[in-house]
C-alpha positions as CSV (number, residue, x, y, z in Angstrom):
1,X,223.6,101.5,161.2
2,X,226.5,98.8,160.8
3,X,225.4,99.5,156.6
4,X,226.2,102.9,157.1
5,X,229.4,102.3,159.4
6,X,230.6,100.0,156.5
7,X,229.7,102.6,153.8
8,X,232.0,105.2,155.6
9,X,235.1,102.9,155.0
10,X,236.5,102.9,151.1
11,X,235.6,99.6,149.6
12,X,238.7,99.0,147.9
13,X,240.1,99.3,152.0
14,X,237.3,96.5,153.3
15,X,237.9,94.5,150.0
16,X,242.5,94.8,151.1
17,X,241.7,93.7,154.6
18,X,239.3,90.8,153.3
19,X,242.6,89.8,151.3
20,X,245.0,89.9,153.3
21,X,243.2,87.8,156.2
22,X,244.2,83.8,156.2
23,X,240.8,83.8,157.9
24,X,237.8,85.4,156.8
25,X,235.6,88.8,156.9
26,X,232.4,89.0,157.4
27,X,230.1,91.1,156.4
28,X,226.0,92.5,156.7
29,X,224.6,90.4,154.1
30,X,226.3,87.7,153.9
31,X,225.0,84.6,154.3
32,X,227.1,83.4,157.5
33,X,227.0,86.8,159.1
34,X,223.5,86.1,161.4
35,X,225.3,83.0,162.7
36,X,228.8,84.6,163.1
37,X,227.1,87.8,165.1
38,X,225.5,85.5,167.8
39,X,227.1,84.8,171.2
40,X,225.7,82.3,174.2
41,X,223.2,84.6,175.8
42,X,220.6,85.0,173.6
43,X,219.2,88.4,175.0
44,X,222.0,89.8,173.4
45,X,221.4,90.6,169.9
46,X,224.2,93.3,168.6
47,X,225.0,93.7,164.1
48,X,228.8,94.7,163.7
49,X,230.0,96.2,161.1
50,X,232.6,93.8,160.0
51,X,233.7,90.4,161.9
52,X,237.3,89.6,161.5
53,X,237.5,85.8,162.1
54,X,241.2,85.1,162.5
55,X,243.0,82.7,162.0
56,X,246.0,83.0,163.8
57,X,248.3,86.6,165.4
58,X,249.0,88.1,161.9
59,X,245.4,88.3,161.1
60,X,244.8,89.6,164.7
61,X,247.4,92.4,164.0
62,X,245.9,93.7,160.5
63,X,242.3,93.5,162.2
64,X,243.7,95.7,165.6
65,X,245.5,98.0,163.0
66,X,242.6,98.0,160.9
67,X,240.0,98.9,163.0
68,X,242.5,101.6,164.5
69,X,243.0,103.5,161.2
70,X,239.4,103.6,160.6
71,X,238.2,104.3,164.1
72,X,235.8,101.4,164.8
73,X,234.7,100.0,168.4
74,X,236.1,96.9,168.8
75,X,234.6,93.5,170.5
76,X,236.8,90.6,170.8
77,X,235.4,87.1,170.9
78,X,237.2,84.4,172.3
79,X,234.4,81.6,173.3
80,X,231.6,84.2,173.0
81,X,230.3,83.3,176.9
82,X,230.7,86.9,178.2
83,X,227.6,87.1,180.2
84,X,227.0,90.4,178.9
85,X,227.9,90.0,175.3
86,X,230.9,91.8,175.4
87,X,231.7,89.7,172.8
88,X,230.2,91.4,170.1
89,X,228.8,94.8,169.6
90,X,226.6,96.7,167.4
91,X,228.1,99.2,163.9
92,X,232.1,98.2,164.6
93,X,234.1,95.3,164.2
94,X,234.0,92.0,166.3
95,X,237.8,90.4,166.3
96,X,236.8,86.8,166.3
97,X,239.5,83.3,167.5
98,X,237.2,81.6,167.5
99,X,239.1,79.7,164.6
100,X,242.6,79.7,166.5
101,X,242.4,76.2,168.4
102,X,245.6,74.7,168.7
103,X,246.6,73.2,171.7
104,X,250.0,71.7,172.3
105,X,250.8,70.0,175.5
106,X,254.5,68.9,176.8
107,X,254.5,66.1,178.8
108,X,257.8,65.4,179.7
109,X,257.9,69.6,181.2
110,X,254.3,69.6,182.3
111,X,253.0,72.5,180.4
112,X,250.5,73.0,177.9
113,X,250.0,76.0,175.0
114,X,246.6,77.2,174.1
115,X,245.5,79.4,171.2
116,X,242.6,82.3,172.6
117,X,239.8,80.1,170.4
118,X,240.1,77.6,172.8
119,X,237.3,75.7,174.8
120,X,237.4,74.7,178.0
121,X,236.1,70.9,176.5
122,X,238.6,70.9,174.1
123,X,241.7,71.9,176.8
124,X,240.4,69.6,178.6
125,X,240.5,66.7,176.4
126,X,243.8,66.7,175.2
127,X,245.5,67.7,178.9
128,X,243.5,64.5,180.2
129,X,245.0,62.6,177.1
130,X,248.4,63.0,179.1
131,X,246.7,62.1,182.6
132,X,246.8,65.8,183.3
133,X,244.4,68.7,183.9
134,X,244.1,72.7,184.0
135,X,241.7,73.8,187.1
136,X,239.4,75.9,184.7
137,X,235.5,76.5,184.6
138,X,232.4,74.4,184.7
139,X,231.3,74.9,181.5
140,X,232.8,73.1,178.7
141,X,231.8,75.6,175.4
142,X,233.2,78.1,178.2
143,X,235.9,80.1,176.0
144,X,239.6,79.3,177.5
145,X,240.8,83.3,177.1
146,X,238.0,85.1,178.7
147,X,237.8,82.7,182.1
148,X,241.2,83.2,182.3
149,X,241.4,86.5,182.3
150,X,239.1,87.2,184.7
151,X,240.6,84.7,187.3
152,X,239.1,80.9,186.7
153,X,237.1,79.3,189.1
154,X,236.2,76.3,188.8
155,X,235.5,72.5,190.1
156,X,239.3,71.9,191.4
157,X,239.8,75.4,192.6
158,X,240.5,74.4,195.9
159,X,243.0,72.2,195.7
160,X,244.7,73.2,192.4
161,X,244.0,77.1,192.4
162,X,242.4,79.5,190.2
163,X,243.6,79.1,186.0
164,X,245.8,82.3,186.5
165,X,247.3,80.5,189.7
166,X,248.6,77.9,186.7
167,X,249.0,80.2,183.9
168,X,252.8,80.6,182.6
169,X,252.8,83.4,179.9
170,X,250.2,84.9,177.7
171,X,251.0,86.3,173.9
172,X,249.7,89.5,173.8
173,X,248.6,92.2,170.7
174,X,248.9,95.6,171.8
175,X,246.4,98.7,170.6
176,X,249.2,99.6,168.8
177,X,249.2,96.0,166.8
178,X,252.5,95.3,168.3
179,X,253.2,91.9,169.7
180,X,254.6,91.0,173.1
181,X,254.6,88.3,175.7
182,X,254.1,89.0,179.7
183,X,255.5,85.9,181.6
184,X,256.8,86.6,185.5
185,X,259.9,87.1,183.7
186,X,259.0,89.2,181.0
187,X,256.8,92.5,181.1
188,X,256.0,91.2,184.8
189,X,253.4,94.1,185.3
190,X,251.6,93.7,182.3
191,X,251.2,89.6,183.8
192,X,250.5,90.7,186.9
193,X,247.0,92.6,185.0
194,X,246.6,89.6,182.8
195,X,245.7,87.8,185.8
196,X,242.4,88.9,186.7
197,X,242.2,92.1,184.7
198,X,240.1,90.8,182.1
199,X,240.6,92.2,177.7
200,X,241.5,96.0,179.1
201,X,245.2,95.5,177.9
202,X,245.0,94.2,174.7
203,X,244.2,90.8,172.8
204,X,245.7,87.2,174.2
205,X,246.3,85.1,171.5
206,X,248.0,82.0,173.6
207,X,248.1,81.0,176.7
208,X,251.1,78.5,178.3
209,X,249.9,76.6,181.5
210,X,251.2,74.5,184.1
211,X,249.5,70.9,184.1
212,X,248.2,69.1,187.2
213,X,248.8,65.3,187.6
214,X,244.4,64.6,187.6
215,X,241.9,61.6,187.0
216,X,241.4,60.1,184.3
217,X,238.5,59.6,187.0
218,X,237.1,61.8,190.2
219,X,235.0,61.2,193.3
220,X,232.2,63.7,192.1
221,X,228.6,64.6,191.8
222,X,225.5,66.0,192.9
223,X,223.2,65.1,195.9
224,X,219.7,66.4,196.3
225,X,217.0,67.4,198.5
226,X,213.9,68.5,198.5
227,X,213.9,72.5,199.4
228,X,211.8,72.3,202.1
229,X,215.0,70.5,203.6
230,X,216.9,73.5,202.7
231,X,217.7,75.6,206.3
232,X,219.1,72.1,207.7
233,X,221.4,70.9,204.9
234,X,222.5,74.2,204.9
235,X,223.2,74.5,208.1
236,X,224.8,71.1,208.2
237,X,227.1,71.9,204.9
238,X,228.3,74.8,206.7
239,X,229.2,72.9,209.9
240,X,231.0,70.0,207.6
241,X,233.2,72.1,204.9
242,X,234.4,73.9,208.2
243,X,237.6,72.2,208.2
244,X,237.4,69.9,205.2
245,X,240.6,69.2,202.9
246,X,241.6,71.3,200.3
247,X,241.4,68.4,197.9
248,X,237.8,69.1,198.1
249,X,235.8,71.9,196.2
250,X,231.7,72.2,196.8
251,X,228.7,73.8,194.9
252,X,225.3,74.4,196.4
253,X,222.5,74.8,193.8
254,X,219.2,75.8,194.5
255,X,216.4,75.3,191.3
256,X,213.3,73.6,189.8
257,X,214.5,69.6,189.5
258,X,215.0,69.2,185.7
259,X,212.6,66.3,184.2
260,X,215.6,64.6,182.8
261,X,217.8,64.2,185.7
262,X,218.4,60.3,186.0
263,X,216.9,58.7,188.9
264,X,215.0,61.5,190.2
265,X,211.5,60.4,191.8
266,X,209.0,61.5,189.7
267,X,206.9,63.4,192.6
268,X,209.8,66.0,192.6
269,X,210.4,66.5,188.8
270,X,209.8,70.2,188.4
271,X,209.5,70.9,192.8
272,X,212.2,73.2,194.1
273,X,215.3,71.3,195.5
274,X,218.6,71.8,197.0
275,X,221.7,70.1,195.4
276,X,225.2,69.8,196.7
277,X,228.0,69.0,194.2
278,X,231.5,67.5,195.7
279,X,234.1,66.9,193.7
280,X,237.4,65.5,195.8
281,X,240.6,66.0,193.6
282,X,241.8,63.1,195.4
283,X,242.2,59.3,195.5
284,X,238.9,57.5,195.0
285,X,238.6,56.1,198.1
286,X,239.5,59.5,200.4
287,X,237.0,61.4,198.4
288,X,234.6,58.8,199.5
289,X,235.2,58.4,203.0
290,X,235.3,62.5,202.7
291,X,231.8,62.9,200.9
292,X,230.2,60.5,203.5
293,X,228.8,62.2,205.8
294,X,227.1,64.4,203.3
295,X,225.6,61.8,201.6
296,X,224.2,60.2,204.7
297,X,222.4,63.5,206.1
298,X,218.6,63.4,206.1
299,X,218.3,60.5,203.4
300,X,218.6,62.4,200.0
301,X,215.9,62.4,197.5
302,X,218.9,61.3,194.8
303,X,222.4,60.8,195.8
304,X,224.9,61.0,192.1
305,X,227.8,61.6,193.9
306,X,230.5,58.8,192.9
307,X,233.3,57.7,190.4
308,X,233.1,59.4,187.3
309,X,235.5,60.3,184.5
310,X,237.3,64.4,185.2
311,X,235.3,64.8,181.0
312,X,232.0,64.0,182.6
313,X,232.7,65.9,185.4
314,X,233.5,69.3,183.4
315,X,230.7,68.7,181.5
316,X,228.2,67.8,183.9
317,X,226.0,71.4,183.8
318,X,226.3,71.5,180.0
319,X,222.7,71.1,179.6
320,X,221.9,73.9,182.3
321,X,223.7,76.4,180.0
322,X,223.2,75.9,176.5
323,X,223.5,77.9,173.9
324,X,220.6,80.5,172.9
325,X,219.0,80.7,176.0
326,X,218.5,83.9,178.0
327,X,220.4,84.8,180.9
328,X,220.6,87.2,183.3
329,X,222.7,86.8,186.9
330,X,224.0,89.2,189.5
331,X,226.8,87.7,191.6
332,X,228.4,88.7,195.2
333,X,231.3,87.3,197.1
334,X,230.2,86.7,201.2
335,X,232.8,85.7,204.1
336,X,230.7,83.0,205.3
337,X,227.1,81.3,205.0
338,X,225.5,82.9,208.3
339,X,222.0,82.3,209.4
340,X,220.9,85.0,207.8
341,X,222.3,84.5,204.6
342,X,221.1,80.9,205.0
343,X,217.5,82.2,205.3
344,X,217.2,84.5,202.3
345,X,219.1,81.7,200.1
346,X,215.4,79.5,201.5
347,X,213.4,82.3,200.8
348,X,214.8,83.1,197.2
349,X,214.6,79.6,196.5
350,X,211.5,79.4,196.9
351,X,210.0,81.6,194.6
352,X,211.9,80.3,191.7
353,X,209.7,80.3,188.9
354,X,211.9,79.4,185.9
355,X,212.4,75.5,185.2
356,X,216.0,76.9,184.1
357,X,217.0,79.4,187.1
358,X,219.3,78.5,189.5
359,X,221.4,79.8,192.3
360,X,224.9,78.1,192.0
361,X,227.1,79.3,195.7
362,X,231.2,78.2,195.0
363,X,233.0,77.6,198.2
364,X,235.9,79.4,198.2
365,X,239.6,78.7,200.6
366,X,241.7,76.0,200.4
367,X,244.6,77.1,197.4
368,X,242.8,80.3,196.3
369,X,243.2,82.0,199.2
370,X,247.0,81.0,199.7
371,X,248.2,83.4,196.8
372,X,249.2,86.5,198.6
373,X,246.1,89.0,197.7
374,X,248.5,91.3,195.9
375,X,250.3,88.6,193.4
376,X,247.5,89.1,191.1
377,X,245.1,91.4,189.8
378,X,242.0,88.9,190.9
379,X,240.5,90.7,194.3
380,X,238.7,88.6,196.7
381,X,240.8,85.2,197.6
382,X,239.4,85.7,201.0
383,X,235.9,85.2,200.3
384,X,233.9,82.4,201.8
385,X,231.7,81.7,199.1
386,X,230.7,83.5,195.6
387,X,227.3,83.8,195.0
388,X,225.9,83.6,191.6
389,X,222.6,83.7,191.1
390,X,221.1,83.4,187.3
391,X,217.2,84.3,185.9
392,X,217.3,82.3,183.1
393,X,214.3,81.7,180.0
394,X,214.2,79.4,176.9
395,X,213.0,83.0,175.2
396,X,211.9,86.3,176.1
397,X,208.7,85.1,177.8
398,X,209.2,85.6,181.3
399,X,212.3,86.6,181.0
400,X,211.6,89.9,182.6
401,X,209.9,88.5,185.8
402,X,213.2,86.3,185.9
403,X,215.5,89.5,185.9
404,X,213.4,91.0,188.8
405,X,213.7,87.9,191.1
406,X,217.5,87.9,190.7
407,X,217.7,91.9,191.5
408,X,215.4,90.8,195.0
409,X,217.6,88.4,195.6
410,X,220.8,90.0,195.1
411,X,219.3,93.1,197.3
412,X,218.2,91.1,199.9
413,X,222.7,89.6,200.3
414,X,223.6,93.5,199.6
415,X,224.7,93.6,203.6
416,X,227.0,90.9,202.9
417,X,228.6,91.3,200.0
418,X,232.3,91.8,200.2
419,X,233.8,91.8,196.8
420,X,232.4,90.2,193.2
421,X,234.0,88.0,191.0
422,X,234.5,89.8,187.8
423,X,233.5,87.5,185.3
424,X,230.5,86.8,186.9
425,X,229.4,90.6,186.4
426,X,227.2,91.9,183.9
427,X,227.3,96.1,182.4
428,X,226.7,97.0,185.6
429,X,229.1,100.4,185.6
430,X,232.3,101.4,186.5
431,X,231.7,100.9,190.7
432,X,231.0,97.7,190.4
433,X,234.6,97.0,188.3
434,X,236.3,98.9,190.9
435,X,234.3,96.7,193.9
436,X,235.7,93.7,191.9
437,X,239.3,94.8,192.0
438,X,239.3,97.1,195.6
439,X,240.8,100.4,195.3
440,X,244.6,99.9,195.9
441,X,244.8,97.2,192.6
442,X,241.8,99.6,190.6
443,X,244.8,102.4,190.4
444,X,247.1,99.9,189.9
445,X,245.1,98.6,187.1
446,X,244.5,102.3,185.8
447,X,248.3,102.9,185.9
448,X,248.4,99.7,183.7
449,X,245.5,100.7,181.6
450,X,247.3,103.8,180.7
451,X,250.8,102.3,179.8
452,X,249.3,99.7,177.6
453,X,246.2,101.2,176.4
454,X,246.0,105.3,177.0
455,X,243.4,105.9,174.3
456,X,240.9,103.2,175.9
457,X,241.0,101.3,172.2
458,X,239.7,98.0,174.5
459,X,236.6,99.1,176.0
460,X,234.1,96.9,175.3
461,X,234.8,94.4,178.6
462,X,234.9,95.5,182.1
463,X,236.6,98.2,181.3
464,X,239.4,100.0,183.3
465,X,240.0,103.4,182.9
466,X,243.3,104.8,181.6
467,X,244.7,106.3,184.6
């Protein structure tokens, strides 16, 4: 089909745009394309038409104008991580910065500019060249403009906020191909949809951000149990991050203990355990006096919770995500870890069949939710703790199985769910983006939609319906 797609457009046109781009087009056939098309999750396999690799906003323009004139469906790629491969798409053209990746930070005023290619790695290590940080993700081939977008949760959320709650101004191409910047002084609604509303308003090309005095080391790590120990660390976790400091951010992780893990003993490589990941964004010493009485509960099977440089620390579930793999997750947002919840997060556990699935549970508070609910488009500062719970395979095999365990377990929270993060949400349909948002910012969002975007020309992300 993408053959026939291409075949609709005059050649002489596809062989113009090929020209003018700094970057490159690619095209069905050529010998880059199978490599260019792919994206993270491997159980998406889509064949554009045409991908537009830019290389900086005036190829971006001609690609948006492009694929306007002709009347193709348009996927952007920023890091490609869209967990469902939004990304790319089959017959129409995939807008790819991946090749715009400069990063330019200002010390003396704190701030640092980002091009949409960006990786959270890369951000990462040049901000921590100047001693500073953005809060943003847990995955380091994470792509900067997508997490942002949707919100940006991540290891030092509590303390530092989500990566909206830092962001300064985005660059922005219209559906129109028309350049403009949204800043809280400039084109204030459009900013107010960039923050949390995800691609629906056209494409980001950079991103300013405010920088955070962090590391160049962290008190931070995982400690594990054996599941069976589940329903009492659980229930002591709850009890201890009642009234912990903001400066500290948890993760519970439920899975199959990974054979390479460093220090694990050997009768529980491959057993279902129960980790809990601290990271204090703090001074050494407080995040250790903190952490404590975690890490003396019920003598954990493997205690890696200590000094370690903020890189290591962002990179730290790398191996858990790589690459090719295929994932699948449903995610909900619940107001607190209740007994029952507790229970089902036991039961679920426990029938974990994949060496790579995992629950991974975010506690939520401390900054988030002090950003007034309606300064941004992100719904759900208030919620206790976002779930996210992944079926994940090497390949196809199993991968099925994996996809109905997640769907039970998701079923089994339904009573509790409150809102959803959206950029943990697959194609799920259009009332599950308005439970991500809540009603009153939906419309507000649709109003938006319809200002910046009427004929729907971005729909191939959690998409927002013009008004």
């Amino acid at each position: 089909m993408a053959a026939n797609e291409q075949s609709s457009i005059d050649q002489l046109a596809l062989d113009e745009f090929g020209s003018t781009l700094r970057g490159e087009l690619v095209r069905p056939g050529d010998d880059s394309y199978d490599e260019r098309r792919r994206v993270w999750n491997a159980s998406i396999d889509r064949y554009p038409a045409l991908i537009a690799r830019c290389a900086g906003v005036a190829d971006v323009i001609e690609a948006v104008r492009f694929a306007r004139t002709h009347q193709l469906l348009v996927a952007v790629r920023g890091g490609g991580h869209s967990y469902p491969g939004y990304g790319v798409c089959d017959d129409g053209m995939v807008i790819d910065l991946s090749l715009m990746r400069g990063i330019r930070v200002d010390p003396e005023a704190r701030t640092v500019r980002a091009q949409a290619g960006v990786l959270l790695g890369e951000l990462d290590r040049e901000t921590q060249a100047f001693g500073c940080a953005v809060p943003a993700g847990f995955i380091s081939h994470t792509g900067m403009a997508g997490l942002t977008l949707g919100g940006g949760i991540g290891f030092t959320m509590r303390k530092l906020g989500l990566t909206i709650d830092n962001l300064l101004s985005v660059d922005l191409i219209t559906a129109e191909g028309e350049f403009v910047k949204a800043s809280a002084q400039e084109n204030a609604d459009l900013f107010w949809g960039l923050r949390g509303g995800g691609g629906n308003f056209g494409i980001a090309t950079e991103f300013e951000f405010r920088l955070n005095p962090l590391g160049p080391v962290i008190y931070a790590g995982p400690i594990f149990w054996p599941l069976d120990e589940a329903p009492r660390v659980l229930r002591f976790y709850r009890d201890w991050i009642a009234d912990c400091p903001d400066e500290l951010t948890t993760l519970v992780t439920e899975r199959r203990a990974p054979a390479t893990l460093a220090g694990l003993p050997p009768d529980l490589v491959g057993q279902h355990v129960i980790a809990i990941t601290s990271i204090y964004a703090g001074s050494i010493d407080e995040g250790e006096k903190v952490v404590r009485p975690l890490k003396g509960f019920d003598s954990p099977a493997l205690d890696r919770c200590a000094p370690m440089p903020y890189l290591t620390l962002q990179q730290l579930f790398n191996a858990s995500f790589p690459p090719g793999w295929w994932y699948y997750f449903r995610s909900c947002d619940v107001a607190e870890l209740n007994d029952d919840i507790i229970d089902v997060m036991v039961q679920y556990g426990e029938q974990i069949e994949s060496p790579i699935t995992a629950l991974g549970v975010w506690q939520g508070g401390g900054a988030v939710s002090r950003v007034g609910e309606g300064e941004t488009a992100f719904n759900g500062r208030s919620a206790g703790h976002t779930f996210n719970i992944g079926g994940n395979t090497t390949s196809v095999e199993g991968f099925e199985e994996e996809r109905a365990w997640v769907h039970r377990f998701w079923t089994a929270l339904q009573p509790y769910h409150t809102s959803v993060y959206v950029n943990f949400l697959m194609d799920e349909g259009h009332e599950r983006i308005q439970q991500a948002y809540g009603t009153e910012k939906y419309q507000r969002l649709r109003a938006l939609k319809q200002k910046y975007d009427p004929s729907n020309f971005f729909r191939r992300n959690q998409n927002i319906l013009p008004a």
